[in-house]
C-alpha positions, 0 to 999 in steps of 0.5 A, a space after each residue: 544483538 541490536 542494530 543502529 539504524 537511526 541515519 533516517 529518524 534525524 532527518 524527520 520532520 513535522 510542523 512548517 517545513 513539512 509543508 514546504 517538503 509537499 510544495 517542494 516534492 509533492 508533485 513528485 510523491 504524487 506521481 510516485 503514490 499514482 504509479 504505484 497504485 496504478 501498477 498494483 492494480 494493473 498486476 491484480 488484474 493480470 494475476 486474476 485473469 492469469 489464475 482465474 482468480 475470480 475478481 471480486 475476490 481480487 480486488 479485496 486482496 488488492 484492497 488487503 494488500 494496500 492496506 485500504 479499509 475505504 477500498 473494501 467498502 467500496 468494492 463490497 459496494 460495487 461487487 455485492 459479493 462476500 468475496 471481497 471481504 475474504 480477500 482482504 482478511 488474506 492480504 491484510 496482514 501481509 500488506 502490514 506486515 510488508 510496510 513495516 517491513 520495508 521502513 526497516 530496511 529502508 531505515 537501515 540502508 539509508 
């Protein structure tokens, strides 16, 4: 059984209106990337505390979680710790998986 859900591949755009689409929504898409960072982090913080999850092992699985290979160089940096590492090596995967995920669905109903 295969599902059509191309109502959103005509619409994609690439070369010179894609930067008329940042002049345009960019204020908004930045808002938008700030809020969901800043709430993710928020949760990481609230679920650590929570769980006695110990921090250094939080922010690799937020960093996991977002899928941020440059976060986890910098937490690795800043925490010393293996810890880190592990958590991102969990989150990974989920959070790839998570995002390809969401852009079918989102493919789909729009």
């Amino acid at each position: 059984m295969r599902v059509e859900c191309q109502k959103l591949w005509g619409s994609l755009r690439a070369g010179p209106s894609l930067f008329s689409s940042f002049k345009e929504q960019g204020t908004t898409l930045l808002v938008l990337a700030g809020t969901t960072v800043s709430i993710g982090g928020l949760t990481a913080v609230a679920i650590a505390y929570i769980y006695e999850v110990d921090m250094n092992m939080m922010s690799g699985l937020l960093t996991g979680a977002l899928t941020s290979t440059p976060g986890l160089a910098a937490s690795i940096e800043a925490s010393n710790s293996p810890l880190a590492s592990i958590g991102y090596g969990i989150a990974y995967p989920f959070g790839v998986l998570g995002v390809i995920l969401f852009v079918i669905i989102i493919t789909c109903l729009i």
